[in-house]
N, C-alpha and C positions, 0 to 999 in steps of 0.2 A: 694240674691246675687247682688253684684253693680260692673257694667260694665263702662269701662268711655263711655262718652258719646264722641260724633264726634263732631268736633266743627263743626257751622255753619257759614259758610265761607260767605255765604252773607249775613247774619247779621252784621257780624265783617266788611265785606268792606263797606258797605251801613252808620256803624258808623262812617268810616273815608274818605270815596272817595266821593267825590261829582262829578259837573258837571265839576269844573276847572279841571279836571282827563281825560288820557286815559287808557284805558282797553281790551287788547286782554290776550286772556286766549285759551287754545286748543281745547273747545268746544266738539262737538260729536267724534269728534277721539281721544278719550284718551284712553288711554291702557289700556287691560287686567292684569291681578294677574301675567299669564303665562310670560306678556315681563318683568314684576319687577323683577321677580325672575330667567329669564335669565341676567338681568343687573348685578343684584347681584352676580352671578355666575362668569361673566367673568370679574366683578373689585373685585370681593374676598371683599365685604362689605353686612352688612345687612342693609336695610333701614329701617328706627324706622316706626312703623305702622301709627304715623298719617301725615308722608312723604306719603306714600303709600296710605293712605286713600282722599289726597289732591290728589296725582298724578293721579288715576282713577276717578276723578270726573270730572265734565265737564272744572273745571280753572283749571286742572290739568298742569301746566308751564302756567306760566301768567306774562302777561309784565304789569308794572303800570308808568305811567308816569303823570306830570304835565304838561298840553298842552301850547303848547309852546308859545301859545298867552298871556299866563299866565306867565311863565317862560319861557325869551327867554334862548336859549343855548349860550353854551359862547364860543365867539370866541376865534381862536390862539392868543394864549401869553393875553389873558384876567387876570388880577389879583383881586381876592377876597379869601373872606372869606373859609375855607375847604368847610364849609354847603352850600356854593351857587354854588358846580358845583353839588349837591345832587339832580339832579330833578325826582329820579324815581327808581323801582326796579323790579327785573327779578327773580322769579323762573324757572329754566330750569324743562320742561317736555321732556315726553317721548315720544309723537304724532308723528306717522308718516308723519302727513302734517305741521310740527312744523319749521320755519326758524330755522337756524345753527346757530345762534345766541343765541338760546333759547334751544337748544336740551341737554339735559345731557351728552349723552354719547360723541358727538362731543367737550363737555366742558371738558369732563375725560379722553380724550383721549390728549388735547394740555396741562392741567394740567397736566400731569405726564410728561411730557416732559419738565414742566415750575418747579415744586415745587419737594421739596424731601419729600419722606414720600408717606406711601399707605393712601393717602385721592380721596374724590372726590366731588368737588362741586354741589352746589347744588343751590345757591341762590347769588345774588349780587346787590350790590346799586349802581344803572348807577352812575359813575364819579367816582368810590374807586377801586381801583384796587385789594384792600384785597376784599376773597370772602370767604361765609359762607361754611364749606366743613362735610363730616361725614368722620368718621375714620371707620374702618373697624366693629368696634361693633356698627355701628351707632349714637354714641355719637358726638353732633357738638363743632365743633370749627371752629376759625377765625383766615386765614391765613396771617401773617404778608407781602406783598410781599417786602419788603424794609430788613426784617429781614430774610424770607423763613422759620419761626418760626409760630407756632399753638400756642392758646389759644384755653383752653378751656369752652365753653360755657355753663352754666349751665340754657339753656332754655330748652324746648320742640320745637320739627318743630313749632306748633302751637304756642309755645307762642313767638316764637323768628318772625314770620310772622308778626300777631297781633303787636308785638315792634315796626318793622321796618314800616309796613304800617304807625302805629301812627307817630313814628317819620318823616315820608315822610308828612305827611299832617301839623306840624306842621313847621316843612322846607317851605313849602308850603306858608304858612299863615305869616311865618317871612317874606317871599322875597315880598308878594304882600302887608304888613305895610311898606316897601321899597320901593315902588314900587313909 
């Protein structure tokens, strides 16, 4: 019988995060089965198992950023490139000691007020204002905020992570041949 396997999650960041990186992640207070399956109840969504398998682990909602000595941030009215205001990306977890900035449900509660449609986010690239969201069968897509139009994604949680991290290091690596 063949089972998938669970990715390993610090394998996959150790291949792309180095020291130019920060790293908060919710550490010992990450949720039980019992609070996923209360969230899912009261936004009427299911979350795909390896969301859920992320979300109970210890980086379950994790902030990744380029440290700013590396990339500085960019000032008001700064003009460049789309990819140079990219420094960084946010899974929202479910941690009771989780900042409102990072928390799911605090994120699904201002999206339904913001977007049309039963979605609810779940992941976003600091500086894009589209954010990664599951629809109610857990299936992701990518919310246009300019259009309030879905696309949909044909990753896995895991491999749509895996994307973005790469893509955040090679972001990364352009701004400091820039630099």
């Amino acid at each position: 019988m063949f089972f998938k396997r669970r990715m390993d999650y610090e394998k996959m960041f150790l291949k792309y995060i180095d020291s130019d990186f920060s790293l908060f992640a919710c550490g010992e207070d990450a949720p039980n089965h019992d609070t996923l399956k209360a969230f899912e109840k009261k936004y009427n969504v299911k979350l795909p198992a390896d969301f859920k398998d992320f979300s109970i682990s210890p980086l379950g909602g994790i902030s990744i950023e380029v440290k700013e000595s590396i990339w500085p941030r960019p000032q008001p009215l700064e003009v460049g490139p789309f990819w140079s205001f990219l420094y960084g990306l946010v899974v929202f977890g479910f941690s009771a000691e989780i900042p409102d900035w990072m928390n799911i449900e605090i994120k699904a509660n201002e999206f339904k007020n913001t977007a049309n449609g039963n979605y609810v986010p779940f992941m976003e690239v600091v500086g894009d204002a589209d954010l990664y969201c599951f629809d109610k069968k857990g299936a992701i897509y990518r919310w246009d905020h300019e259009l309030d139009l879905f696309k949909k994604i044909d990753k896995s949680f895991d491999e749509l992570l895996e994307y973005e991290v790469a893509e955040l290091k090679l972001r990364k690596e352009k701004k400091v041949a820039i630099k």
